[in-house]
C-alpha positions as CSV (number, residue, x, y, z in Angstrom):
1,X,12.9,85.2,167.1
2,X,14.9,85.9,170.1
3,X,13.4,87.6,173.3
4,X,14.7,91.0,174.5
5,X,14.8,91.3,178.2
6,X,15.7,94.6,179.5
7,X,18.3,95.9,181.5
8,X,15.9,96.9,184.2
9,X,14.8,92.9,184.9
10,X,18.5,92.1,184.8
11,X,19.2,94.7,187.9
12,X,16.5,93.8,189.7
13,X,17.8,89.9,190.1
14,X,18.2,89.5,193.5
15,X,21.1,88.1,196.0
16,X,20.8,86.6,199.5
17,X,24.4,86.7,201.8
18,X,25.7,86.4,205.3
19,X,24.3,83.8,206.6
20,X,24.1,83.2,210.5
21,X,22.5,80.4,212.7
22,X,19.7,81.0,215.5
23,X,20.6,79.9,218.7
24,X,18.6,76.9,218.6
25,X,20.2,76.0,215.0
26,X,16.0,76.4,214.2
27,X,16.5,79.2,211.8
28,X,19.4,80.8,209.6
29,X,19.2,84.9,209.3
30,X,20.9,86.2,206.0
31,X,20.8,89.4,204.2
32,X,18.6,90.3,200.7
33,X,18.1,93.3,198.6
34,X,15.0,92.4,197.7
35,X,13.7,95.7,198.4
36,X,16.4,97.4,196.8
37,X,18.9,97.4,199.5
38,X,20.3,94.8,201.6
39,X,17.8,94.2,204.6
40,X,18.0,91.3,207.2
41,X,15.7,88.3,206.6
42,X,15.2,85.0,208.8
43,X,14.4,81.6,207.1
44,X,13.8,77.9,208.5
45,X,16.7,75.6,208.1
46,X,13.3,73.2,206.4
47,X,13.7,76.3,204.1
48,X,9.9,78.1,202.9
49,X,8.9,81.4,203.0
50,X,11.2,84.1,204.6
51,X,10.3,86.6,206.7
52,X,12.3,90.1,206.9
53,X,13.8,91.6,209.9
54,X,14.8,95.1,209.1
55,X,13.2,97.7,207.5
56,X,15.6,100.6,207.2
57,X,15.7,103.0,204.4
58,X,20.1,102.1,204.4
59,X,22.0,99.2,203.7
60,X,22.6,96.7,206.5
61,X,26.4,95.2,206.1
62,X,26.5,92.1,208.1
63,X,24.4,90.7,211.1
64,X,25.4,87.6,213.6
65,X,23.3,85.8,216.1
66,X,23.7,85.4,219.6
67,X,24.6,82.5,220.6
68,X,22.4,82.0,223.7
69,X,19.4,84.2,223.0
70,X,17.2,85.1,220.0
71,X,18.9,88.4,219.3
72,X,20.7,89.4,216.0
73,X,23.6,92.4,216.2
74,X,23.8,94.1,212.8
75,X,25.6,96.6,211.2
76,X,24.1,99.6,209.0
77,X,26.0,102.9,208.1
78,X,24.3,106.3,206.6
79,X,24.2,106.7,202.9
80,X,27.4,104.4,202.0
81,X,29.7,106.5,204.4
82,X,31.2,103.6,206.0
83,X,31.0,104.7,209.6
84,X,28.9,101.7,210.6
85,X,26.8,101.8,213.9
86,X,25.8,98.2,215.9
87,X,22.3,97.9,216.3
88,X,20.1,94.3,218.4
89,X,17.1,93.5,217.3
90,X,15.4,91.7,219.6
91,X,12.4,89.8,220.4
92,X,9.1,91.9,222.2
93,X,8.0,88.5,223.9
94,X,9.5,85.1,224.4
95,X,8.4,82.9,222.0
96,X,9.0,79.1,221.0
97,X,9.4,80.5,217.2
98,X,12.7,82.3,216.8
99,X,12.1,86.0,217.6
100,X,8.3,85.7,218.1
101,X,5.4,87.6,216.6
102,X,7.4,90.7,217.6
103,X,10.8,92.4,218.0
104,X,12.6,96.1,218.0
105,X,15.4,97.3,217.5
106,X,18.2,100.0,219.3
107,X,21.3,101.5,218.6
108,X,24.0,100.0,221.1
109,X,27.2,102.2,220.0
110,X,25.3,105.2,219.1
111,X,28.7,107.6,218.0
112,X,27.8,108.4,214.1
113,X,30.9,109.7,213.7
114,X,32.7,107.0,214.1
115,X,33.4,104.0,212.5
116,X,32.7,100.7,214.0
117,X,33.9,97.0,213.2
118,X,31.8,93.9,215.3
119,X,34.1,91.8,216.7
120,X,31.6,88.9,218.2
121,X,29.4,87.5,221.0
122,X,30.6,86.5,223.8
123,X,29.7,82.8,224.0
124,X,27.2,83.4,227.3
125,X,25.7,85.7,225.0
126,X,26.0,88.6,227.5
127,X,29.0,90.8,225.8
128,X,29.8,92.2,222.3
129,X,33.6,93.5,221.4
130,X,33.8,95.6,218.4
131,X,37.0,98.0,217.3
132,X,36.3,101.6,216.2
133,X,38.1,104.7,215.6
134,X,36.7,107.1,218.2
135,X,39.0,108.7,219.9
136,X,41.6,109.3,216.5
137,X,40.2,108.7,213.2
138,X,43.3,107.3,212.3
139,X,43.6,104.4,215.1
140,X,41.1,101.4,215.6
141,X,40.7,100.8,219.5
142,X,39.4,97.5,221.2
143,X,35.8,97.8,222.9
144,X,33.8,95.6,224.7
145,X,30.2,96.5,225.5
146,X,27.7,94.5,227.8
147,X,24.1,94.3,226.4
148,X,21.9,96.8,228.3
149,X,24.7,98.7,229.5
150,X,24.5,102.7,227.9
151,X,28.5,102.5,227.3
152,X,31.1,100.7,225.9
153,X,34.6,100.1,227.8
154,X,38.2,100.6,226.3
155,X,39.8,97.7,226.2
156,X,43.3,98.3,225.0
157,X,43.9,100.9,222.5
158,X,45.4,100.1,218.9
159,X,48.7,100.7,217.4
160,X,47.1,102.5,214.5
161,X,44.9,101.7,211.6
162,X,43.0,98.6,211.3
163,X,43.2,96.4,214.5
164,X,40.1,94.0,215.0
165,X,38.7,91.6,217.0
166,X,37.8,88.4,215.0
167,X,36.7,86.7,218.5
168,X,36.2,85.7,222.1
169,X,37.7,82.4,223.2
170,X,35.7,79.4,224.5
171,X,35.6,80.6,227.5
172,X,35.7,84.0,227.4
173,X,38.7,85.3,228.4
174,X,40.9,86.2,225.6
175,X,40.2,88.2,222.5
176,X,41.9,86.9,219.4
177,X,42.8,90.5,217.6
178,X,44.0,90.9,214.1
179,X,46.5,94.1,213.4
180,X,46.4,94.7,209.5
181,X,49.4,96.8,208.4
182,X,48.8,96.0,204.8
183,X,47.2,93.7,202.9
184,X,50.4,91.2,202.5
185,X,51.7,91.6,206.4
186,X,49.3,91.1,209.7
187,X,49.8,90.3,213.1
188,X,48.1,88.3,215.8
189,X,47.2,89.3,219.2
190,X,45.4,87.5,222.5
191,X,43.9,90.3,224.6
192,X,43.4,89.3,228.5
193,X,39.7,90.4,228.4
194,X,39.7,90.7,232.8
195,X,42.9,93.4,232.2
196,X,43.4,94.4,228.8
197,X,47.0,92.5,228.4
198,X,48.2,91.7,225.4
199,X,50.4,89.2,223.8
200,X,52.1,88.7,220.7
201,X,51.0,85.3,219.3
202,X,52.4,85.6,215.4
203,X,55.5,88.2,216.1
204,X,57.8,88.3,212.7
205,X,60.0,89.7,211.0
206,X,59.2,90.8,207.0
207,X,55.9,90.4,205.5
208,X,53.8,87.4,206.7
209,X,50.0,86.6,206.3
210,X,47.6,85.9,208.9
211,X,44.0,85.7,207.3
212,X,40.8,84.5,208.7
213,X,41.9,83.2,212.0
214,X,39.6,81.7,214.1
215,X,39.7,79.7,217.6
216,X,39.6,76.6,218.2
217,X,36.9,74.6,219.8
218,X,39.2,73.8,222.8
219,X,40.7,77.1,223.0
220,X,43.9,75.5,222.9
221,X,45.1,76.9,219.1
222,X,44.0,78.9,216.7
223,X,43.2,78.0,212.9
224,X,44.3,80.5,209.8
225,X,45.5,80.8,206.6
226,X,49.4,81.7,206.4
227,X,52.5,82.6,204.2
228,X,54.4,82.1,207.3
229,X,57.8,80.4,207.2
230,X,58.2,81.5,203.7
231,X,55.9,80.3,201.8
232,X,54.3,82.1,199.0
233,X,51.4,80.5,198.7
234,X,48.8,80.5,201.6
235,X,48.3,77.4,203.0
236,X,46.0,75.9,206.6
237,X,47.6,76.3,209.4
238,X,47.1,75.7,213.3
239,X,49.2,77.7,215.6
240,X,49.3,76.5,219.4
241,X,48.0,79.4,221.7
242,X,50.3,79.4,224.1
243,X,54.0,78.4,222.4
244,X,53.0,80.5,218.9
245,X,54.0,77.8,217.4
246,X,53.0,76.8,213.7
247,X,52.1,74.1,212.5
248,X,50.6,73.5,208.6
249,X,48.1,71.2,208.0
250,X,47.5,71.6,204.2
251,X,49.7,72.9,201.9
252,X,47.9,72.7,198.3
253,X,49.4,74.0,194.9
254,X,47.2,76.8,195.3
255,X,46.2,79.3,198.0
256,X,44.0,78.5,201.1
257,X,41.8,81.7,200.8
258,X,39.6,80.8,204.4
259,X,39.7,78.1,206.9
260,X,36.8,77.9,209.3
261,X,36.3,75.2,212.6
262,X,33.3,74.2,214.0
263,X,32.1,75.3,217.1
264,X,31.3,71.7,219.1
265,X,35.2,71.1,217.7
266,X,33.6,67.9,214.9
267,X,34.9,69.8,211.5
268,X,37.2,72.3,209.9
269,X,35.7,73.2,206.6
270,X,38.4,75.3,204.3
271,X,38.1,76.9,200.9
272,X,41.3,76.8,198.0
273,X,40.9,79.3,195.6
274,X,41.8,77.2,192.2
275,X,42.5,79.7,189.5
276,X,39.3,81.8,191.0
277,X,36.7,79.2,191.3
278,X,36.4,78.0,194.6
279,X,36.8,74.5,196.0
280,X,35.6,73.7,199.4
281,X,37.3,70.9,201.7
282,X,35.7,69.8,205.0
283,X,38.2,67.2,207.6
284,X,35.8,65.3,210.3
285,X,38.3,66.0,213.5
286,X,37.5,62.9,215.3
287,X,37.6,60.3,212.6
288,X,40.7,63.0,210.7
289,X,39.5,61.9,207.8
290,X,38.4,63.8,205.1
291,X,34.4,64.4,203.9
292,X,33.4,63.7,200.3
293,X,32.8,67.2,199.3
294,X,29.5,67.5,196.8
295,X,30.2,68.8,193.2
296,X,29.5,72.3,193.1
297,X,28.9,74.6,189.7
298,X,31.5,77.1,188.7
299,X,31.5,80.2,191.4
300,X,33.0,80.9,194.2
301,X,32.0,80.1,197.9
302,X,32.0,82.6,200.5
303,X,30.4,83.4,203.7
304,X,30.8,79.4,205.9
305,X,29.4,79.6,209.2
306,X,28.6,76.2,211.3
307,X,24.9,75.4,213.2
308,X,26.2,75.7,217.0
309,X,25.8,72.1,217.5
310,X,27.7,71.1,214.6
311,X,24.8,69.8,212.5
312,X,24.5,71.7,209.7
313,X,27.2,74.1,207.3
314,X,25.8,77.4,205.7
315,X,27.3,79.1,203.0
316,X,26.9,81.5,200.1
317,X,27.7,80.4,196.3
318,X,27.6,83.0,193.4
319,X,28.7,81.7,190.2
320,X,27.8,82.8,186.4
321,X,24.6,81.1,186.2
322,X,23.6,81.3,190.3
323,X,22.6,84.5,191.9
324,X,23.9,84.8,195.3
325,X,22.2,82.2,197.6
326,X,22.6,80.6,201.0
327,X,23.2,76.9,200.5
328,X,23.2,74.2,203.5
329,X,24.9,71.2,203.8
330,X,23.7,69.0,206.2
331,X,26.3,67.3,207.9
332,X,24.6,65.2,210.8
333,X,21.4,65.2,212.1
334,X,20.2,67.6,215.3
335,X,18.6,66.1,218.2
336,X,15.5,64.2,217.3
337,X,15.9,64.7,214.1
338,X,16.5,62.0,211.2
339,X,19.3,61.8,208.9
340,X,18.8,64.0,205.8
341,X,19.0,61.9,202.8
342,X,20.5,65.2,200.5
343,X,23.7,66.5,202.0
344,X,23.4,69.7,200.0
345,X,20.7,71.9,199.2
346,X,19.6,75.3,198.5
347,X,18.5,77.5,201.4
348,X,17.3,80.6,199.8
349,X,15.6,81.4,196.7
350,X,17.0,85.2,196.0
351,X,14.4,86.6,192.6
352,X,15.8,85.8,189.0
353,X,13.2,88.6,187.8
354,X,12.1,86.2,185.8
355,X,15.5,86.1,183.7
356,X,16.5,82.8,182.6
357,X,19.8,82.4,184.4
358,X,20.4,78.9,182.4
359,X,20.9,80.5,179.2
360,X,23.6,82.9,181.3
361,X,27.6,82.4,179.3
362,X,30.0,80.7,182.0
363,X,33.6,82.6,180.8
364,X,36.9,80.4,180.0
365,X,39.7,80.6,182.1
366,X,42.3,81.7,179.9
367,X,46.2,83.0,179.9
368,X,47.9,85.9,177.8
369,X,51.2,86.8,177.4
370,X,52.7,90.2,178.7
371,X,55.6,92.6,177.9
372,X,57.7,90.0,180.3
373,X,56.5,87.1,178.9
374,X,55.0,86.6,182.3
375,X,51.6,84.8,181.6
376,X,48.4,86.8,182.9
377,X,45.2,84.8,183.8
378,X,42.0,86.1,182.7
379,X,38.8,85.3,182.3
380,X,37.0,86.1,179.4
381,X,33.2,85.8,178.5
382,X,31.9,85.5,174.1
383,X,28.9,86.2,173.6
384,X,25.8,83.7,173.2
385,X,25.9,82.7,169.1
386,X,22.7,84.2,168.3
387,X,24.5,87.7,169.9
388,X,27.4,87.6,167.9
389,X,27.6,89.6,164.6
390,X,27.3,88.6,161.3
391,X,30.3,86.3,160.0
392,X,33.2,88.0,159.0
393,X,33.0,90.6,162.0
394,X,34.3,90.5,165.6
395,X,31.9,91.7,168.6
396,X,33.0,95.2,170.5
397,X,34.9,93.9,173.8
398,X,34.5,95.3,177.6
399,X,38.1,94.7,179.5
400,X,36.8,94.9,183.0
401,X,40.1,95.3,185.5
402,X,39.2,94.6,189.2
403,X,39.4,96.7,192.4
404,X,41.6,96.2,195.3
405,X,43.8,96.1,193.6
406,X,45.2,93.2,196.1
407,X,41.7,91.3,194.7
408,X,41.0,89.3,191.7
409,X,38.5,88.8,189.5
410,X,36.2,85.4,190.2
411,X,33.5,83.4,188.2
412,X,30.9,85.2,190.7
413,X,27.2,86.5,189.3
414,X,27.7,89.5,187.5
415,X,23.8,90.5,185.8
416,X,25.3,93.8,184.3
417,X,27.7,91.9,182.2
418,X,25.3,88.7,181.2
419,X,23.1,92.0,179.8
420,X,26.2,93.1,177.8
421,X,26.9,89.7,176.7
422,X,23.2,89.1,175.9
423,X,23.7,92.5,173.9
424,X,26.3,91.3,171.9
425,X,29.9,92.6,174.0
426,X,32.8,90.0,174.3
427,X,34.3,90.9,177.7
428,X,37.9,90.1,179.2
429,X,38.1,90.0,183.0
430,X,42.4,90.1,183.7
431,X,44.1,89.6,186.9
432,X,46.7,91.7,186.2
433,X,49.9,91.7,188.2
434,X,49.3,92.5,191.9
435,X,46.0,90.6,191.9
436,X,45.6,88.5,194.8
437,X,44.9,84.8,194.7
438,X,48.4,83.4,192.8
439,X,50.4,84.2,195.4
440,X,52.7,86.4,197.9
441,X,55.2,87.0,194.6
442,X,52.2,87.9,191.6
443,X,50.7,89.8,194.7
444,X,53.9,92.4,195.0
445,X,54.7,92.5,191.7
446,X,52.6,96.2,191.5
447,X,53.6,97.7,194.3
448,X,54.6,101.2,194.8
449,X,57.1,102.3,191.5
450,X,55.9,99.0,189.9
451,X,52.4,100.2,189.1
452,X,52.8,100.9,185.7
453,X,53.6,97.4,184.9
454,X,50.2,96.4,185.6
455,X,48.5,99.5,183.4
456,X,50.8,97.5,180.6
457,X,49.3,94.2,181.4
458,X,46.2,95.7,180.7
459,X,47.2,97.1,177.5
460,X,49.1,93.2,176.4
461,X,44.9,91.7,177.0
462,X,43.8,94.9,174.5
463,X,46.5,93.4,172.2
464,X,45.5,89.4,172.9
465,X,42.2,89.9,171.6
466,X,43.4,91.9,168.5
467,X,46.4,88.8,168.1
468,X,43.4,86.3,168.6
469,X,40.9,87.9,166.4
470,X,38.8,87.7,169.8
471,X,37.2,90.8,169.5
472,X,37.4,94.4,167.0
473,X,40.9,95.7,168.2
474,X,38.5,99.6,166.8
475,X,35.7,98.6,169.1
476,X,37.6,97.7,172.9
477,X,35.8,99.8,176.0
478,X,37.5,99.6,179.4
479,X,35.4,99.6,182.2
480,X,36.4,99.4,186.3
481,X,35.4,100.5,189.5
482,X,38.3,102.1,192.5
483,X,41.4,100.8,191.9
484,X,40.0,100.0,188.5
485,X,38.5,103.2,188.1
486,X,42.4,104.2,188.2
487,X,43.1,100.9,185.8
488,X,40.9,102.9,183.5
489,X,42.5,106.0,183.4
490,X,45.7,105.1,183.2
491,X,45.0,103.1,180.4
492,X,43.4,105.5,178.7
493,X,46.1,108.5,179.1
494,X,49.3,106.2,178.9
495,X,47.5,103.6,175.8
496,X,45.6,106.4,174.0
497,X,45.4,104.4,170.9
498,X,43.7,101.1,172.4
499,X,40.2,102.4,173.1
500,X,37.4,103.5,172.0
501,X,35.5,104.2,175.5
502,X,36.6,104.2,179.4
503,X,34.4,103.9,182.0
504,X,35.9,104.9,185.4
505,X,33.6,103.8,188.9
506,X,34.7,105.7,191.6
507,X,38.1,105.6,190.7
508,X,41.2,107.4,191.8
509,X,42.5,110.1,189.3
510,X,45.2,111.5,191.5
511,X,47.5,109.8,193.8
512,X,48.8,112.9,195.5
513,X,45.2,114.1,196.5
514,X,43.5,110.3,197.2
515,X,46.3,109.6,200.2
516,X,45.3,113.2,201.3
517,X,41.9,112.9,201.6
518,X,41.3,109.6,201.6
519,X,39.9,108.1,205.7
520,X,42.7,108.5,208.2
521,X,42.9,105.2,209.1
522,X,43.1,104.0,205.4
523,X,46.0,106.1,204.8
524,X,49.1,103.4,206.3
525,X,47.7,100.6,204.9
526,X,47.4,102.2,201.5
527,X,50.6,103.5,201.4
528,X,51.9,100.6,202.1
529,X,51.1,99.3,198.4
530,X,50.8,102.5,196.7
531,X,53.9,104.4,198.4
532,X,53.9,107.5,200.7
533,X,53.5,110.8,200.0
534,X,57.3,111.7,201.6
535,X,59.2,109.4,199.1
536,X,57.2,109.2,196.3
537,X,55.2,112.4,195.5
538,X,57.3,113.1,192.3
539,X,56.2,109.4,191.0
540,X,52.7,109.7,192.2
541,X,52.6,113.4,190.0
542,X,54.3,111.4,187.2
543,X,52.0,108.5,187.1
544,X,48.5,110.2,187.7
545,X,46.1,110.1,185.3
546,X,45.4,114.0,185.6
547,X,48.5,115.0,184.6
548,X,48.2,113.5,181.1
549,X,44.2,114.3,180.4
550,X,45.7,116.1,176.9
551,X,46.4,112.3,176.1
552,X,43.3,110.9,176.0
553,X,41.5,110.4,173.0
554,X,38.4,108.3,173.9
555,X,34.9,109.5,175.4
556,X,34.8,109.2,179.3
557,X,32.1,108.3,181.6
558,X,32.7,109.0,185.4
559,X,30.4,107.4,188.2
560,X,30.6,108.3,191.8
561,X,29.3,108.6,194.9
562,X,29.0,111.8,197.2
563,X,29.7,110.2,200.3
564,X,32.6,108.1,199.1
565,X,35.2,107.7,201.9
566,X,37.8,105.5,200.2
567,X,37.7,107.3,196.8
568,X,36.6,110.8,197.6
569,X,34.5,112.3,195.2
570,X,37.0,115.0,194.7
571,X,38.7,112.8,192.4
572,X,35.6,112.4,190.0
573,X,35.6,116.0,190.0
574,X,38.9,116.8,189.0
575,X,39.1,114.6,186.4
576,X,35.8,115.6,185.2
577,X,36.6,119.2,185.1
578,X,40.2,118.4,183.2
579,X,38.1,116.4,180.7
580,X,35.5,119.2,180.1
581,X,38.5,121.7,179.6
582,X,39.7,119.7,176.7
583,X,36.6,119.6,175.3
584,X,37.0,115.4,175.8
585,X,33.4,113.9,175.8
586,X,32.6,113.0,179.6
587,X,29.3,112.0,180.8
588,X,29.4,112.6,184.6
589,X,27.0,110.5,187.3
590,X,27.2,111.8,190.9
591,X,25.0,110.1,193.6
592,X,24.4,111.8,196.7
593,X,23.3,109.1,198.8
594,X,26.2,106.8,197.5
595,X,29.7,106.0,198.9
596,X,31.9,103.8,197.4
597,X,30.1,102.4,194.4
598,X,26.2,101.8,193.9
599,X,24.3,99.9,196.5
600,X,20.6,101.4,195.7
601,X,19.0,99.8,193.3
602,X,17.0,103.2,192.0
603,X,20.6,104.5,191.8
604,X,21.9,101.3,189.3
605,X,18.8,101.9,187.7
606,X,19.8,104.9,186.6
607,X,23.4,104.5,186.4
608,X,23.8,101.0,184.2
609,X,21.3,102.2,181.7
610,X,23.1,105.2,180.9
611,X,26.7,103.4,180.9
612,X,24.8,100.9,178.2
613,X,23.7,103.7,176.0
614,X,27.4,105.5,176.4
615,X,29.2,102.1,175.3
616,X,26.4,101.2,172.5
617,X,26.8,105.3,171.4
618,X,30.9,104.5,170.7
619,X,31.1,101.0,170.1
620,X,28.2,100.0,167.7
């Protein structure tokens, strides 16, 4: 007889992230929601027991080290608002064990208001630069902010929307600055840190990406990935700091989604994104050779960051059957120490809640066909036999379409769906046209008057798993969250007749009112996909889902989150109150101390419970 585990134990599986080196390479800080929201935690590079940092009743959304003293900077926002404030925590007493028996903790940018974007340590461990919207809500400006000093200084203000530091150079003088004007077209910028100066490094003409660029240990050139000089596929490149010249060094048949160098200038460690799953690559720079990689299970691998002296290579794998986790790979040993015999290993040990995570289903990578005969990759999860119905009968399917929606869906850990599976739902994860991850092309295929061409690819996977006999073509829920909260309504007002349930996540119900209200500095880099409200309100009125509510003929459960500043929650309500007038069933969730999506856990214990009973209620 087969065990029932609840939901409950599913949710409260736990996930460690962001991993970040001490000083002295001695420990690795990473964040855990162990409590129920992410907190910052310290553990030795030995591994054991960890010990936690932060004890705040919000979310903390990323933390570094610095690089010379045992000090963490970290960000934390109020109630998922997004307008993150930099806090230190720092040690009480000096102590020869990391931050000591003691440490505190103060606010260094202190404008709630505001929203604001670290940038990095300088490497004598004495500056921070961060970018934040201050003075216009629509405009990031350049700080930098010595420690103990009561103000930040104004560096050089932006063009705009997002422009961020991603670092200082090796020695200090320059700021490398990223200027996203979308997310298929960046620029790259040096910043004289002594007088604010800047210069072009990546000027172009068109649409060109410049992701995850980071110096190099020389200071001499600077590592990213690219689509410059045509290409559509992202590959490494290296482009000289001074000339601007580019120069690839791989170019694989599928994108380079990160590229990272370490910081003593031994390796450059860079990730290809194959399909979704990632593969990670690492070159040795002196012998330029490259390093037998260790087999890895299916997931993706995010979050590389080196030891400071080269020795060791942190990152974060989530996959179907791993919870998020901070893995090390020991590359050569520190001073005094002896040669590992494993190169790879498992740092932290995020709770499984007891769930057996081995008996989790790992999805197949498959391909439908679409009104163009263009082929759309998906991933799609059956359930475990002893879940599936009797013979003769196909399973109810969820068909989950991702955010972004310049993202894709990956192989990551996903508990909510392993329930679902476990509970007997099929579920088809498509990256519909416009997903990210196959390419500058796929990427604009969506964008602006194109949109709808992605709501039909969505209704081609509803029609693949009737063609397939994959799943009961009466029994098909969609399910998304943002962009795919908008994936969901569309489908549901311009496919009527292909589902039985939607479930919409903070998604956007009006396109008109979401560039409106949406935040300020959000606005020009949405519009660049979606389209601007001077050329194409008459499409975004044709197109929204609450225009054609009267078309709907499934149930509808809305999620959302009061403080929401991407989505805003007027959206939920609008669409919940054109639902209620047409006497459509809605079941409405509204957080209060949510933004965009559910970080709480005592908020996704309420939420996911409720979505299971809606989806059982209509499709069982």
């Amino acid at each position: 007889m087969a065990v029932t585990i609840p939901l409950a134990r599913y949710l409260q599986i736990q996930s460690a992230s962001d991993p970040s080196f001490s000083p002295d390479g001695r420990f690795v800080s990473f964040l855990s929601n162990t409590t129920g929201v992410n907190q910052l935690w310290q553990v030795p590079v030995e591994g054991g027991w960890p010990t936690q940092l932060t004890y705040q009743s919000e979310r903390i959304q990323s933390a570094s080290y610095n690089p010379v003293q045992p000090e963490i900077l970290f960000g934390i926002d109020s109630g998922g608002n997004e307008r993150t404030q930099l806090h230190r925590l720092f040690s009480l007493e000096r102590s020869e064990h990391g931050l000591g028996d003691g440490w505190t903790t103060e606010d260094l940018t202190r404008y709630p208001r505001a929203v604001h974007n670290f940038g990095g340590w300088s490497h004598d461990g004495q500056w921070i630069t961060f970018s934040a919207n201050r003075a216009n809500p629509s405009r990031f400006d350049l700080y930098i902010q010595k420690i103990g000093a009561q103000e930040a200084k104004l560096l050089r203000k932006g063009p705009g929307g997002y422009y961020t530091s991603v670092g200082w150079s090796p020695d200090d003088k320059y700021l490398l600055v990223i200027h996203t004007e979308s997310n298929f077209n960046q620029n790259l910028f040096l910043v004289e840190v002594a007088t604010g100066e800047v210069k072009a490094l990546t000027a172009h003409k068109g649409e060109v990406q410049y992701h995850h660029p980071h110096w190099a240990a020389d200071g001499k050139s600077i590592y990213c990935t690219s689509t410059a000089q045509g290409r559509d596929l992202a590959g490494l490149a290296r482009i000289d700091r001074d000339s601007g010249k580019l120069t690839y060094l791989e170019t694989p048949d599928h994108e380079v989604e990160s590229v990272l160098p370490s910081p003593k200038g031994r390796w450059l460690a860079w990730r290809v994104n194959l399909d979704g799953k990632s593969q990670l690559f690492l070159r040795d720079l002196r012998a330029m050779k490259l390093v037998p990689t260790p087999k890895m299970p299916l997931g993706v691998i995010g979050g590389m960051t080196f030891a400071r002296d080269d020795s060791r290579l942190a990152f974060v794998l989530s996959g179907p059957r791993h919870n998020s986790n901070v893995w090390l790979w020991d590359l050569a040993p520190a001073k005094g120490e002896e040669k590992k015999t494993a190169a790879v290993r498992q740092l932290t040990r995020a709770g499984t809640a007891g769930v057996p995570l081995d008996r989790f289903v790992v999805p197949e990578l498959i391909h439908y066909p679409t009104f163009d005969k263009r082929q759309i990759p998906a991933w799609f999860y059956l359930p475990p036999e002893e879940a599936r119905p009797s013979e003769g009968r196909l399973p109810p399917v969820i068909v989950y379409p991702h955010g972004g929606p310049e993202s894709q869906y990956r192989p990551t850990f996903n508990a909510l769906f392993q329930f679902f599976l476990q509970s007997g739902y099929a579920i088809l994860a498509p990256n519909v046209r416009g997903s990210a991850g196959y390419g500058t092309t796929y990427l604009n295929l969506d964008n602006t008057t194109k949109r709808m061409d992605a709501v039909a690819d969505l209704a081609y996977a509803a029609h693949w798993l009737r063609d397939q006999k994959k799943g009961d073509p009466k029994r098909l829920a969609v399910f998304g969250g943002s962009y795919g909260g908008f994936m969901v309504l569309a489908s549901v007002t311009h496919y009527p007749e292909l589902w039985a349930a939607g479930v919409d996540v903070v998604g956007i119900c009006n396109f008109v009112t979401f560039l409106e209200k949406t935040g300020d500095y959000r606005r020009a880099h949405r519009s660049a996909e979606y389209g601007n409200l001077e050329e194409h309100r008459a499409f975004f009125e044709k197109i929204s889902p609450i225009h054609h509510v009267d078309k709907i003929r499934c149930p509808i459960m809305v999620i959302h989150g009061a403080n929401d500043p991407r989505v805003p929650i007027g959206e939920a309500e609008q669409i919940v109150a054109a639902l209620k007038k047409r006497s459509i069933p809605v079941d409405y969730l509204r957080y209060e101390d949510e933004g965009h999506g559910l970080a709480r856990l005592k908020n996704r214990l309420d939420a996911y419970p409720k979505m299971v009973a809606f989806l059982n209620k209509y499709l069982k």
